[in-house]
N, C-alpha and C positions, 0 to 999 in steps of 0.2 A: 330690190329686196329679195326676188326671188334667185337671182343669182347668189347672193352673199349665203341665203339656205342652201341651195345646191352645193356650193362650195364645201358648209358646213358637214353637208351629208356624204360628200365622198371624201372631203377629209377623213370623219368619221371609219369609212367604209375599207378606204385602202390602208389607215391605223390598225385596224381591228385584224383585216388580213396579214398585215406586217407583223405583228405581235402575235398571232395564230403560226406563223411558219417560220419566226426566226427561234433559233433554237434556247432552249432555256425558257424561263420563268421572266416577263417584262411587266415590272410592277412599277404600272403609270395610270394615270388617271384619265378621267372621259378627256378635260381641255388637251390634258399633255397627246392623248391619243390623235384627237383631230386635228393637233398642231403637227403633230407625227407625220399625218399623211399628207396633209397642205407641202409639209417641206418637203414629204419624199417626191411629192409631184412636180417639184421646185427643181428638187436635185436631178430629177429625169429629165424636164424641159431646158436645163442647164445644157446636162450631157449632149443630149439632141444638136442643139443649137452649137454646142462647139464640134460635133463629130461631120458637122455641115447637111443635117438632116431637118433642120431648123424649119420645120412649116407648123405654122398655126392653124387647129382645125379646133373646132366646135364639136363638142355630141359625145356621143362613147363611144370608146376606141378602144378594145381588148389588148393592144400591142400597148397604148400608152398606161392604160392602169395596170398593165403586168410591170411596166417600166418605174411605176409611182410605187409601186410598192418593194420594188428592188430598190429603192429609191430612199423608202420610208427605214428598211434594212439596213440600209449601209448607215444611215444615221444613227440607227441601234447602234452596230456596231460599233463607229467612232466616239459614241456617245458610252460606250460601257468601257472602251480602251483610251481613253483620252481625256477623260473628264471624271 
């Protein structure tokens, strides 16, 4: 249980950061925001893993929540140009 909160809350967290620094006005809701940053953390652990950087770690990681929320960004963007 206490993972799936965790989860929740930096979903949450790297959403709010994502939507703070991509440029323009992103008018989405609390779920859409924490689903925001679950995916951008998705799209970074993708990239990782294919650029051969691929190691799983636990905890906080200043490199990878900067990477979740470049992450959470590019989804903006494909998501404002694409859909």
């Amino acid at each position: 249980m206490r993972d799936i909160l965790s989860m929740l809350l930096s979903g949450l967290l790297v959403g709010i950061a994502a939507r703070f620094l991509y440029p323009g006005a992103v008018e989405i809701g609390l779920a859409r925001t924490i689903a925001l940053g679950i995916g951008g953390a998705l799209v970074a652990g993708l990239a990782s893993s294919l650029a051969g950087r691929g190691s799983v770690s636990e905890g906080f990681n200043r490199a990878g929540c900067l990477a979740s929320v470049l992450g959470a960004m590019l989804l903006i963007y494909l998501g404002r140009h694409f859909w």
